[in-house]
PATORZA-927648 format. One line per field, with one value per atom (N, C-alpha, C): y, z, x; residue number from 1; atom name. Coordinates in pm, whole numbers, plus 32768, in hexadecimal, padded with zeros to 4 digits. Example, Ala and Ser with C-alpha at 12.3 -4.5 7.8 and 13.67 -1.06 7.14 Angstrom:
% PATORZA-927648
Y: c(7DC7,7E3E,7EB6,7F1F,7F96,8003)
Z: c(830C,830C,830C,82C4,82CA,8313)
X: c(8527,84CE,8528,8505,8557,850A)
nr: c(1,1,1,2,2,2)
atom: c(N,CA,C,N,CA,C)
***
This chain:
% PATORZA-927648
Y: c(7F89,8000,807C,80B8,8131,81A4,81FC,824A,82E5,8333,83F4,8414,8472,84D8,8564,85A5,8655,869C,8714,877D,87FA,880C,8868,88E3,897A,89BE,8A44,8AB8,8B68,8B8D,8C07,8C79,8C5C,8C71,8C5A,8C96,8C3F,8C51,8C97,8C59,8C4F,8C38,8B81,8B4C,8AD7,8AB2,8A3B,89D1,89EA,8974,8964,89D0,89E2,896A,8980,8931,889F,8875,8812,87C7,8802,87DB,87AA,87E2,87EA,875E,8743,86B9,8643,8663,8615,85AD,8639,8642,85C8,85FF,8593,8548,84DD,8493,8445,8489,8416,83E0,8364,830F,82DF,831A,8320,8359,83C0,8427,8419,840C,843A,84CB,850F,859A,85B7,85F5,85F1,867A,86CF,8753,877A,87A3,87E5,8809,8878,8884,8861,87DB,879D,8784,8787,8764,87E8,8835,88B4,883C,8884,8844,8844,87FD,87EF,8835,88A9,88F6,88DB,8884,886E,88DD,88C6,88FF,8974,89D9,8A70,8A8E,8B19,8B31,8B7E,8B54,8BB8,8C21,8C88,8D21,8D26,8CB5,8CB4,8C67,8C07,8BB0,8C18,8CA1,8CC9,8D18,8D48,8D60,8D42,8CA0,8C79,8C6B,8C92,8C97,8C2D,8C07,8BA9,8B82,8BF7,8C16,8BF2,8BBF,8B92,8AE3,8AAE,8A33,89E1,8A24,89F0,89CE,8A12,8A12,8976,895C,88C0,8853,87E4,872F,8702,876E,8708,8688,8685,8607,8581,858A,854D,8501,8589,8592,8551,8572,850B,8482,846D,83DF,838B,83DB,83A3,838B,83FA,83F2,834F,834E,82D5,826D,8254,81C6,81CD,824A,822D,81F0,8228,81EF,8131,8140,80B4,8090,80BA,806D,804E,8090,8088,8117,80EA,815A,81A7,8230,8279,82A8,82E1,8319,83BE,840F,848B,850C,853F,8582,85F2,863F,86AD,872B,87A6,881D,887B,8883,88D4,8996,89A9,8A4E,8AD7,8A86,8ABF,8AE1,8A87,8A6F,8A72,8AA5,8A8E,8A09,897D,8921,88B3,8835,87A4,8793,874C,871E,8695,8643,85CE,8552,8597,854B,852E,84BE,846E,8477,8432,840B,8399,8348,82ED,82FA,830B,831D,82B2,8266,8211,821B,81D1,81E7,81CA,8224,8231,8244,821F,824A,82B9,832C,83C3,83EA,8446,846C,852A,856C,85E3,863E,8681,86C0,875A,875B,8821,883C,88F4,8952,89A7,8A1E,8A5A,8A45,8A20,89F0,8965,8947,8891,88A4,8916,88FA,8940,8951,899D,893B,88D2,8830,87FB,87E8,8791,870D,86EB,8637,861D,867E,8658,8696,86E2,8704,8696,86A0,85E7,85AD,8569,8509,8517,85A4,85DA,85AC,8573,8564,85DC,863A,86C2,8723,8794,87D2,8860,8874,8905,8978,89ED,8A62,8AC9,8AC8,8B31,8B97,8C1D,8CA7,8D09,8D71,8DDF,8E4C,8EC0,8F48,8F3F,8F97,8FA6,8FDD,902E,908A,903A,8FD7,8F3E,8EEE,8EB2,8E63,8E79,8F2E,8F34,8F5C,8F45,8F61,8EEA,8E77,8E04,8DB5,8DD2,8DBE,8DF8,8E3C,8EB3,8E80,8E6D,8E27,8D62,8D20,8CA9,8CB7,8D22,8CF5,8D3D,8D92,8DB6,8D43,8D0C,8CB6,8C24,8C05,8B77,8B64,8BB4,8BBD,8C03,8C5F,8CDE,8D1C,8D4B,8DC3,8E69,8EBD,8F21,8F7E,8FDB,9026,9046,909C,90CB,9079,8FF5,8FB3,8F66,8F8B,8F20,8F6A,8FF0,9061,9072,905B,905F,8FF8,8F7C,8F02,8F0E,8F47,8F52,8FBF,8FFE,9066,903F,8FD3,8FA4,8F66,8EE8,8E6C,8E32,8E4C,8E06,8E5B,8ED1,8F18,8F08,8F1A,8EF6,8E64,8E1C,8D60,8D51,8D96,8D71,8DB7,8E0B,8E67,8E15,8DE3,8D84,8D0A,8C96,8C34,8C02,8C0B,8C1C,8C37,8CCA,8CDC,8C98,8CCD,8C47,8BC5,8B83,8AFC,8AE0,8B5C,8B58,8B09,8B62,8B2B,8A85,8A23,89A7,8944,89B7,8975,8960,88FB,88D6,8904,8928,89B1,8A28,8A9A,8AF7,8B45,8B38,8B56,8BDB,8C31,8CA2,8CB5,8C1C,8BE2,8B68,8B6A,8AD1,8AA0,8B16,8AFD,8AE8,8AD6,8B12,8A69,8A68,8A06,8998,89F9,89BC,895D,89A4,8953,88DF,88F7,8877,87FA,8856,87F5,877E,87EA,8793,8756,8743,86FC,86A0,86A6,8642,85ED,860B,85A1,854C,858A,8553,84D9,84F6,84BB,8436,8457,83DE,8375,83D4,8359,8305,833A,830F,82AB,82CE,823F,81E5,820E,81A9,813B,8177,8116,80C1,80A3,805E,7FCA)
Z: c(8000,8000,8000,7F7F,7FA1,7FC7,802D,806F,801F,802C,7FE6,8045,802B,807C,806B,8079,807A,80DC,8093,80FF,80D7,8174,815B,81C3,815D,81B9,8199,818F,81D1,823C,8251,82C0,830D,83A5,841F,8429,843B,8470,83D9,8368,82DA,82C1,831F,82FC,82D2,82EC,82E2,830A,83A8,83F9,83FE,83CF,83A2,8325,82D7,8247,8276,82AD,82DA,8315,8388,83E0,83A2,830D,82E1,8266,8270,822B,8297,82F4,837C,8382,83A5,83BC,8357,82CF,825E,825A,8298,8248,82B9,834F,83D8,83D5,8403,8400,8373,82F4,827E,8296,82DB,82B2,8334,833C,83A6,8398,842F,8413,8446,842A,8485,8487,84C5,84EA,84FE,84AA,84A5,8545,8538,85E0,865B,8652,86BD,86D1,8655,8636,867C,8691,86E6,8725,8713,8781,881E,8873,88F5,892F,8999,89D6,8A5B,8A90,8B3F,8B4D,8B37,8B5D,8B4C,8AFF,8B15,8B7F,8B99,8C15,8BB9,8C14,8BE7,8B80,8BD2,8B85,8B0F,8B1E,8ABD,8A14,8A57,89CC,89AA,89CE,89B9,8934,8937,88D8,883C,8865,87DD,877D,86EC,8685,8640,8662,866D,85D2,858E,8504,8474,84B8,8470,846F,8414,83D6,8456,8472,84B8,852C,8578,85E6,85FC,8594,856F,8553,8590,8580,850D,8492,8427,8409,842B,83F0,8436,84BF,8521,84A3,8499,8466,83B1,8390,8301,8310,8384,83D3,83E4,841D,8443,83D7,834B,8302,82AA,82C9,8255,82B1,832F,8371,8350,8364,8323,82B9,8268,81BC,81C0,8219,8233,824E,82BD,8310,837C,83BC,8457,8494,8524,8556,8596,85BE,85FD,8670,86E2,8742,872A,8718,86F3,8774,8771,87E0,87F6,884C,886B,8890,8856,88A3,88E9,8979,8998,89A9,895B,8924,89B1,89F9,8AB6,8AC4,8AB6,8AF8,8A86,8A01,89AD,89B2,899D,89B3,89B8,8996,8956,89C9,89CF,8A56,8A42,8AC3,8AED,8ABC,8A8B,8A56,89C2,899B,891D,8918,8862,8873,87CE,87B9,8771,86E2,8665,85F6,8594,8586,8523,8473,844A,8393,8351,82EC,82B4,8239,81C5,8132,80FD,8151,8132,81CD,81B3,81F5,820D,8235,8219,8292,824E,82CE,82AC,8326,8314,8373,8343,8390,8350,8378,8312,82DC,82E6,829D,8275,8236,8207,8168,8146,80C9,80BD,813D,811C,80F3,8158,8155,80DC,8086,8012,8012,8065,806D,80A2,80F2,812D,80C4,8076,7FE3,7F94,7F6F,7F14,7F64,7FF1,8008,7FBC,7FB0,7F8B,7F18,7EF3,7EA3,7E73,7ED5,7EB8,7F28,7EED,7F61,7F25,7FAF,7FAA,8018,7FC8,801F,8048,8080,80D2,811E,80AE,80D5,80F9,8149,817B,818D,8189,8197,81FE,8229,8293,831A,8328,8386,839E,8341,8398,83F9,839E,83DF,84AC,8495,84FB,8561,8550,858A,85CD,8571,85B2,85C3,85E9,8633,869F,86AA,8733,87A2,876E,8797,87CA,8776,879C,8819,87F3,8869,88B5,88F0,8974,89B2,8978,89A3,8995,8943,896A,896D,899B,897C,89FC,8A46,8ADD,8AAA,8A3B,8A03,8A34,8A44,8A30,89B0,8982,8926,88EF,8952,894B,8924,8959,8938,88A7,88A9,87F3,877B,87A9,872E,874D,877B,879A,873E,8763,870E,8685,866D,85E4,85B8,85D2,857E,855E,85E5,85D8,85AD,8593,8559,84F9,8520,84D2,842E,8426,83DE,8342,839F,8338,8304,8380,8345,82DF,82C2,829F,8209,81E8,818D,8145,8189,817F,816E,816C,8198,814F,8188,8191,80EA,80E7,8067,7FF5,7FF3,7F80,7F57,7FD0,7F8E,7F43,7F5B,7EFD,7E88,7E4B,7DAD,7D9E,7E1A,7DFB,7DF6,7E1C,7E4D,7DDA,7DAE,7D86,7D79,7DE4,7E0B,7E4A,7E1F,7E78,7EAF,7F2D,7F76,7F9A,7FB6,7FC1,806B,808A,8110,8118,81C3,81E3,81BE,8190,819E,80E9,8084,7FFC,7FD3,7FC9,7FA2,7F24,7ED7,7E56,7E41,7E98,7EC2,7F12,7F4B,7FB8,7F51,7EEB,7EAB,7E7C,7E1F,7DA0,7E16,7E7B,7ECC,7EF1,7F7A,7F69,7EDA,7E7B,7E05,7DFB,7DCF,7DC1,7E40,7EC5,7F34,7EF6,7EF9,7EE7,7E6F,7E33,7DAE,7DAC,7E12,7E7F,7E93,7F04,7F58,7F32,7E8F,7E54,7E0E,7DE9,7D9D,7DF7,7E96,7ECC,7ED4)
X: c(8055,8000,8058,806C,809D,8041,80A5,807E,8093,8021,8027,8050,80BE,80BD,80A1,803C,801E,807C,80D1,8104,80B0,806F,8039,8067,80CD,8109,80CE,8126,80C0,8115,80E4,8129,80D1,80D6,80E4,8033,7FDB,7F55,7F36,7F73,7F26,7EB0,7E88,7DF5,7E1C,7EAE,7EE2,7E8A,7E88,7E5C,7DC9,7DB1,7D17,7CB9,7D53,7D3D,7D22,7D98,7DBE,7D65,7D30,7CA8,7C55,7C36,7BB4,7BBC,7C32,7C56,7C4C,7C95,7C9B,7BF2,7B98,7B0C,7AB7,7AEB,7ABD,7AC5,7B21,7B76,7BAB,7BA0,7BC9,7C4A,7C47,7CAF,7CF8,7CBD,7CEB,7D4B,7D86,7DD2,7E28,7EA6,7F09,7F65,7F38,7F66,7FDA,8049,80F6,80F3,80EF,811A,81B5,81DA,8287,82A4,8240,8253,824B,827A,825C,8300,8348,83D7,8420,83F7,844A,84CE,853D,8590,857C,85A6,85C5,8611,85D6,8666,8665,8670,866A,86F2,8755,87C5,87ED,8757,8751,86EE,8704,8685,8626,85B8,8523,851D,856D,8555,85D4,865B,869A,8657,85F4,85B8,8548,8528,84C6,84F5,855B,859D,85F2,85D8,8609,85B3,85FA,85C5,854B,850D,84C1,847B,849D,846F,84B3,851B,8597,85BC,85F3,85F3,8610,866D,86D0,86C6,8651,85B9,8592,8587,8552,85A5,8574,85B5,8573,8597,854B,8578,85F0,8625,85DA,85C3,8559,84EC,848D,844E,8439,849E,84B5,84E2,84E4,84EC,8484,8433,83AD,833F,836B,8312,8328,83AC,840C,83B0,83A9,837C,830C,82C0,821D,81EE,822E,822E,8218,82A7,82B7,8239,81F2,8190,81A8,81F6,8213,81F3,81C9,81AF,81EF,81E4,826B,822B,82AE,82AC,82A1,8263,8256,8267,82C4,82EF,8272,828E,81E0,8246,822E,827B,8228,8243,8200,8234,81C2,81AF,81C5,81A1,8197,8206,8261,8305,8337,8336,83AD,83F4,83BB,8412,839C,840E,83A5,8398,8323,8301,8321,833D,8387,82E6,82A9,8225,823C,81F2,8207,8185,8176,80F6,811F,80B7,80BF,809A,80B0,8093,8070,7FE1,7FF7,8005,8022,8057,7FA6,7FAB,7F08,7F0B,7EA9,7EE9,7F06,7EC1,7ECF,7F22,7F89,7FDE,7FF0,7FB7,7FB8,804A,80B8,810F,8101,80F3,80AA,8117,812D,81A1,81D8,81E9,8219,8289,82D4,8385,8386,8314,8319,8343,831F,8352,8403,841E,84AE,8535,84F0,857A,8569,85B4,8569,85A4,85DC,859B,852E,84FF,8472,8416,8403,8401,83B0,8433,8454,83E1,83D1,834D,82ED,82C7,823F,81D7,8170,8159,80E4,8083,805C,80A3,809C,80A7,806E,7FFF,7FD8,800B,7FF7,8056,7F91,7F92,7F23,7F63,7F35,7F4B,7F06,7F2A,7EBA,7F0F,7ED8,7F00,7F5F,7FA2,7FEF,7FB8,7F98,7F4C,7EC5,7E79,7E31,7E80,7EFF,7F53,7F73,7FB7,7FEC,7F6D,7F10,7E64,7E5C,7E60,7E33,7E93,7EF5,7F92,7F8B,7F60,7F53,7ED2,7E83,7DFA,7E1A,7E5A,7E86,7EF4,7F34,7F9C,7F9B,7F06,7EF7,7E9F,7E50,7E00,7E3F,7E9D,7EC2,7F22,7F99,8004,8050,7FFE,8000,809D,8085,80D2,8084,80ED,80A0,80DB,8050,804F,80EF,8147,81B7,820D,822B,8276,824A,81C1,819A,81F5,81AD,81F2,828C,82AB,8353,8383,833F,8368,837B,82EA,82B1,832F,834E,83A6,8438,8443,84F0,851B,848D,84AF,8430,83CF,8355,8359,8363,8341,83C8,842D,84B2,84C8,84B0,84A8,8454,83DB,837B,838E,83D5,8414,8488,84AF,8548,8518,84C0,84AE,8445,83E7,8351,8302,8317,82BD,831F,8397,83E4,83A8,839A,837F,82FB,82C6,823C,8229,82AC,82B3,82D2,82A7,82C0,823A,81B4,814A,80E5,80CA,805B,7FD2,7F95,7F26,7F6E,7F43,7F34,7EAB,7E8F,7E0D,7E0E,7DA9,7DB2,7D67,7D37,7D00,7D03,7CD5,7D00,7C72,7BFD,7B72,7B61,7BBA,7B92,7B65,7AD4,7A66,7AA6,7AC9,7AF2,7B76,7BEF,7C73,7C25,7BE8,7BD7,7B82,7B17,7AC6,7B28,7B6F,7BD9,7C3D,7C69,7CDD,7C61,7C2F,7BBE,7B8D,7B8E,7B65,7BDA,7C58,7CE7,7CF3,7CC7,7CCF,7CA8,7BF3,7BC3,7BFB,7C16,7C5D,7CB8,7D14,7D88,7D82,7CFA,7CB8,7C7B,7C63,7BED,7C72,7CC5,7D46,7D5E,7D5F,7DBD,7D75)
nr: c(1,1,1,2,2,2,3,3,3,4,4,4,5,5,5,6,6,6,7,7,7,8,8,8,9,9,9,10,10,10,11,11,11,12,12,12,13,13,13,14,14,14,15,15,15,16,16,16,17,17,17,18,18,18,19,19,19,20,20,20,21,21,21,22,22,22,23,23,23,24,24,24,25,25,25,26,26,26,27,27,27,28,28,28,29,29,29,30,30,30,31,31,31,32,32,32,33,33,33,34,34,34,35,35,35,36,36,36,37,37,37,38,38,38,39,39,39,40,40,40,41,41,41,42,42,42,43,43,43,44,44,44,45,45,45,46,46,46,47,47,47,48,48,48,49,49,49,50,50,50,51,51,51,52,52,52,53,53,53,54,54,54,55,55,55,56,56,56,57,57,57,58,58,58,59,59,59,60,60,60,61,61,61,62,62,62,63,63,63,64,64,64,65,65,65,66,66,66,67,67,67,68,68,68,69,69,69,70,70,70,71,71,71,72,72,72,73,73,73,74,74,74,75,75,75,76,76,76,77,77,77,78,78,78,79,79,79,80,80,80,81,81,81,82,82,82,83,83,83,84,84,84,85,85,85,86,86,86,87,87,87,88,88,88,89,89,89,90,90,90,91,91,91,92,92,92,93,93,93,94,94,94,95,95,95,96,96,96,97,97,97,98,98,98,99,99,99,100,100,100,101,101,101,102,102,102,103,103,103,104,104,104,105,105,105,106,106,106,107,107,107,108,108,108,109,109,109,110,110,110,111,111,111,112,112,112,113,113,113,114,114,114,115,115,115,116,116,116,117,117,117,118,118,118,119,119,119,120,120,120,121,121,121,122,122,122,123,123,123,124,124,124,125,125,125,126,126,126,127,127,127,128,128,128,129,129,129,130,130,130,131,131,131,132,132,132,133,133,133,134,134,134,135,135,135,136,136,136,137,137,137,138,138,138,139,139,139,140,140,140,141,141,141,142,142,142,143,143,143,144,144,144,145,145,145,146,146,146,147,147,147,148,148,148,149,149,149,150,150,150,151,151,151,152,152,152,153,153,153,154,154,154,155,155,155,156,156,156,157,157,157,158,158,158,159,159,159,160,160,160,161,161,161,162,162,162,163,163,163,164,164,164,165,165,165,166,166,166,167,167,167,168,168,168,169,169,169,170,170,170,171,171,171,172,172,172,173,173,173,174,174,174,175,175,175,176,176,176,177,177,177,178,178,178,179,179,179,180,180,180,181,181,181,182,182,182,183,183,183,184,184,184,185,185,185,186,186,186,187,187,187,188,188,188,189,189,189,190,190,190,191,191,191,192,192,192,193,193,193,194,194,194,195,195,195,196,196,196,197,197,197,198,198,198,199,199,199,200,200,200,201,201,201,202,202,202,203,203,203,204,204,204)
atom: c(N,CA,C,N,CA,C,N,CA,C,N,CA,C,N,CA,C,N,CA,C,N,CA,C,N,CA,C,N,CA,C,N,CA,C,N,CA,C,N,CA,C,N,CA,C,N,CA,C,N,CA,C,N,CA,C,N,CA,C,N,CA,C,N,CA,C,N,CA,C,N,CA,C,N,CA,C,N,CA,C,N,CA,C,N,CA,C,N,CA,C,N,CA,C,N,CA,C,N,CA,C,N,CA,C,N,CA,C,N,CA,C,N,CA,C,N,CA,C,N,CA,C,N,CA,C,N,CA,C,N,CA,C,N,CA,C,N,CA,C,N,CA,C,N,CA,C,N,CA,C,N,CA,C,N,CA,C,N,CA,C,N,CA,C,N,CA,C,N,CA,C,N,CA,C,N,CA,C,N,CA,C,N,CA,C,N,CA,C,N,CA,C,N,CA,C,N,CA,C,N,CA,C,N,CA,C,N,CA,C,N,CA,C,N,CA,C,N,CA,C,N,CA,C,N,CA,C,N,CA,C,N,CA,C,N,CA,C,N,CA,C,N,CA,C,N,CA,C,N,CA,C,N,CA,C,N,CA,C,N,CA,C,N,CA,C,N,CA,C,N,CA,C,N,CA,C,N,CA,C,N,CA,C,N,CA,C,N,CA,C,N,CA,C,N,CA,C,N,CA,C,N,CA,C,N,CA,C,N,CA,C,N,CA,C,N,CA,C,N,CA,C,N,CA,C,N,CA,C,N,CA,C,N,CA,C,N,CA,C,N,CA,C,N,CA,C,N,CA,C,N,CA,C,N,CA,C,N,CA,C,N,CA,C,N,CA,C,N,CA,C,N,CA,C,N,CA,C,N,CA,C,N,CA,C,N,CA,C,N,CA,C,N,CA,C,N,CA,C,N,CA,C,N,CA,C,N,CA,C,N,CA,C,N,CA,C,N,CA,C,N,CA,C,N,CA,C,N,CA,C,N,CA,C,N,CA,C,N,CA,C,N,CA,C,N,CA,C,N,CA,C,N,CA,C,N,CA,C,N,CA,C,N,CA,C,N,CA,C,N,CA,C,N,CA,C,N,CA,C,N,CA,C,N,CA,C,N,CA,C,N,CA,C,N,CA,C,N,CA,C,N,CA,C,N,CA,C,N,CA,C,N,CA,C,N,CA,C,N,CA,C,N,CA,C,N,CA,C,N,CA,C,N,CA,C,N,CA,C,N,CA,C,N,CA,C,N,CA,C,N,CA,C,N,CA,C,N,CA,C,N,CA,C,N,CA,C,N,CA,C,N,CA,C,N,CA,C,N,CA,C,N,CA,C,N,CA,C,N,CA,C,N,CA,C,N,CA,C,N,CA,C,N,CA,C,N,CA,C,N,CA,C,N,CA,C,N,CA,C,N,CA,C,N,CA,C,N,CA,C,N,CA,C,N,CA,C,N,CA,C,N,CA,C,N,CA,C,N,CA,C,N,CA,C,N,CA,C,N,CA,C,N,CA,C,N,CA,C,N,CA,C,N,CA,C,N,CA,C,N,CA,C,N,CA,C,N,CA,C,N,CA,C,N,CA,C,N,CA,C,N,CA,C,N,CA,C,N,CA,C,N,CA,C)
***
């Protein structure tokens, strides 16, 4: 049984996970979802207010290689240990959780399309975009409420690192995506991926 994989990436509270969900929703246990960000590295051995500071927006932020690990065993058909980061503390939490292998494979984040061996996995990949001044709205709104950021420190972020990564990084890899969405809500991307899905599922 081969396995699809969808990357589906965007700037930071694009409508990514929005998209994603709404495949999730369809489609259940059809679909296994891997979040990039869960791959944040591990900093036990910085303190608090020093990890609050790192660039978090940058490649280099991330265990993709982890991560292009886990996708390789899936394929296989084995299941993985999937690390969890918690957003509170800047840092993975000592919690796992279990990932089983499914015929549709979807990895969402914004820098999935930056690695291109993890790239290369891909068999679609959509990029979901939004204005800027939305973005840093509902960036601001997520990470007072689930995140216990405050205001000052969001926009601090946003100027030092979210805004330039995303300039550097981010909108580049556009030019590698298959769709481009203008939402995580746009009816028509979802119609035509949903059909492609099922056809997927109807081959196996």
């Amino acid at each position: 049984m081969e396995t699809i994989i969808i990357g589906i990436a965007g700037g930071s509270c694009s409508g990514k996970s929005t998209f994603t969900k709404r495949l999730k929703d369809a489609f259940q246990d059809k679909i296994t979802v891997i979040n990039h960000d869960n791959y944040y590295k591990c900093h036990d051995d910085i303190p608090f207010e020093e990890r609050k500071k790192i660039n978090y927006d940058h490649p280099d932020a991330l265990e993709t290689d982890l991560l292009i690990q886990h996708v390789k065993e899936l394929k296989k058909g084995n299941p993985i240990e999937c690390p969890i980061y918690d957003f509170t503390q800047h840092n993975r939490s000592k919690e796992t959780y279990i990932i089983y292998p499914s015929r549709i494979m979807i990895i969402e984040g914004i820098l999935v399309f930056e690695n291109k061996e993890l790239l290369d996995l891909m068999d679609i990949k959509v990029f979901v975009e939004a204005d800027a001044d939305d973005r840093i709205m509902r960036r601001a709104l997520r990470d007072v409420r689930e995140r216990g950021r405050d205001l000052e420190g969001i926009f601090e972020q946003y100027v030092a690192t979210v805004k330039p990564m995303h300039d550097m990084y981010v909108e580049p890899s556009k030019k590698y995506a298959d769709f481009i969405l203008n939402s995580g809500m746009n009816q028509v991307a979802f119609d035509v991926i949903s059909a492609r899905i099922k056809e997927l599922l109807n081959e196996n």
